[in-house]
C-alpha positions as CSV (number, residue, x, y, z in Angstrom):
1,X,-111.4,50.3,-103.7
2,X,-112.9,47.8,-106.2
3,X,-113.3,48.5,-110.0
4,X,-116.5,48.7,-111.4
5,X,-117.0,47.2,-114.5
6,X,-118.9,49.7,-116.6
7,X,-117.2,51.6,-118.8
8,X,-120.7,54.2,-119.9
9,X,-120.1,56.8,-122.2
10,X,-119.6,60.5,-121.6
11,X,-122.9,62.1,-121.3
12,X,-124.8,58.7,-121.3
13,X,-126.4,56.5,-118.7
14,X,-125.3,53.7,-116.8
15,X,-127.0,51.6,-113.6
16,X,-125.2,50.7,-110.2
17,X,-125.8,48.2,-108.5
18,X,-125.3,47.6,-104.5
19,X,-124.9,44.2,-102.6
20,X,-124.8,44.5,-99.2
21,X,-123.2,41.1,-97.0
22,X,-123.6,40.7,-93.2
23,X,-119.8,39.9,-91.1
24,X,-120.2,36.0,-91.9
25,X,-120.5,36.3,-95.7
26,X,-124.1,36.1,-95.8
27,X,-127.3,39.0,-97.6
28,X,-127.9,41.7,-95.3
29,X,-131.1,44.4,-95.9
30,X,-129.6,47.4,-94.6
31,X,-131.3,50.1,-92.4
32,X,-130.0,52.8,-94.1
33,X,-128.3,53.5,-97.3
34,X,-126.8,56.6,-99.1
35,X,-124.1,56.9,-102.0
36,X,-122.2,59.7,-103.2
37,X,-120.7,60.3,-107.2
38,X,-117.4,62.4,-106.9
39,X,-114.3,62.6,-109.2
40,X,-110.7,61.4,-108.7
41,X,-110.1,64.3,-106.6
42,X,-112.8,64.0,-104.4
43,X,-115.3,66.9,-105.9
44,X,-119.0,66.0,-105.4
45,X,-120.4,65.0,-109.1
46,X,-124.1,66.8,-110.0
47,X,-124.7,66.9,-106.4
48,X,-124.5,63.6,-106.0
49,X,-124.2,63.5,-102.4
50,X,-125.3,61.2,-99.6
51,X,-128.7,60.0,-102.0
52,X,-130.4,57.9,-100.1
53,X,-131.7,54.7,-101.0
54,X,-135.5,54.9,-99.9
55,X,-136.1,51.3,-99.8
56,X,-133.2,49.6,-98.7
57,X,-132.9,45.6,-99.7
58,X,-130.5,43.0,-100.2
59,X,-129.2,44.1,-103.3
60,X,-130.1,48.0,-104.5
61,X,-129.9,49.4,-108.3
62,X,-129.5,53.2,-108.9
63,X,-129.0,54.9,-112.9
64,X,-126.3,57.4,-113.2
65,X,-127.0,59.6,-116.1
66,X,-125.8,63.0,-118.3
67,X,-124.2,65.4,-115.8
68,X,-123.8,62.5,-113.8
69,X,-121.2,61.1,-116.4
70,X,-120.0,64.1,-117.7
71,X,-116.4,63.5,-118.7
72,X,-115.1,66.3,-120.0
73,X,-113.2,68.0,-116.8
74,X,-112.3,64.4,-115.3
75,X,-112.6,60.5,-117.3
76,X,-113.3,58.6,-114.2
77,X,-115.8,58.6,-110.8
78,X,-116.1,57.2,-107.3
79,X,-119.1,56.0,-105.8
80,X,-119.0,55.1,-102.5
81,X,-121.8,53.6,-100.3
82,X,-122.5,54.0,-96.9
83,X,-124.8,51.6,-95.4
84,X,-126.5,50.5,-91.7
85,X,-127.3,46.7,-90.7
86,X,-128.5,45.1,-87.8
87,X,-126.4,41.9,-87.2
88,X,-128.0,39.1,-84.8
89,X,-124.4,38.3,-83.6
90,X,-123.1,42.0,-82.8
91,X,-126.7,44.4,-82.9
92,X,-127.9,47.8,-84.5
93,X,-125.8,50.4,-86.1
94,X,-123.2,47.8,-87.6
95,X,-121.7,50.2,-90.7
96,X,-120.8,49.5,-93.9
97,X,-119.1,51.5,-96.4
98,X,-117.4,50.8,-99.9
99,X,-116.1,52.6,-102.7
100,X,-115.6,51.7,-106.8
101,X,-114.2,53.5,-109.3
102,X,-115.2,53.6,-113.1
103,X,-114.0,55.0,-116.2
104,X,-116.0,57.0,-118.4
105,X,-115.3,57.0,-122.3
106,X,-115.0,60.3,-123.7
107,X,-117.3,60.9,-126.6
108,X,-115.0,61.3,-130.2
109,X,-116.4,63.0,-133.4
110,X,-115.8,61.5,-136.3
111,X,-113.5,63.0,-138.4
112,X,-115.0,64.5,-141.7
């Protein structure tokens, strides 16, 4: 699992982003994508599961946002893609899947 370096606050919005590489290093467009937000433990985040990507390319940006990022039950996520190429060497239906984890700073009153 890779960290992800974004470090959004609790409650406030932050963006993804997805590259996807072929089995010799080089950009594939995928023919399918979907990602899934769930805590430490493994519980699904704001129903964040299996969103697909409707327009699949080389490199893919999604926002995470409020509920998304709540961090008051858990300070970090997992987001994991899932994603389908075609690769000219081995065909269709050649999977890919990946997972990063991020922190989430917890919001602080100030003290009075």
């Amino acid at each position: 699992m890779q960290t992800i370096n974004i470090t959004p606050k609790d409650g406030s919005s932050a963006t993804i982003t997805f590259t996807y590489t072929g089995e010799d290093g080089t950009a594939v467009t995928p023919t399918s994508v979907t990602w899934t937000l769930t805590d430490l433990l493994g519980k699904i985040i704001n129903s964040r599961k299996d969103v697909s990507i409707v327009t699949p390319s080389t490199s893919n940006t999604f926002l995470l946002s409020g509920d998304d990022l709540d961090g008051s039950d858990e300070e970090g996520r997992i987001v994991t893609c899932n994603a389908v190429y075609t690769s000219a060497t081995y065909g269709a239906g050649i999977p890919l899947r990946e997972q990063g984890h991020f922190s989430i700073s917890l919001f602080t009153a100030p003290r009075p």
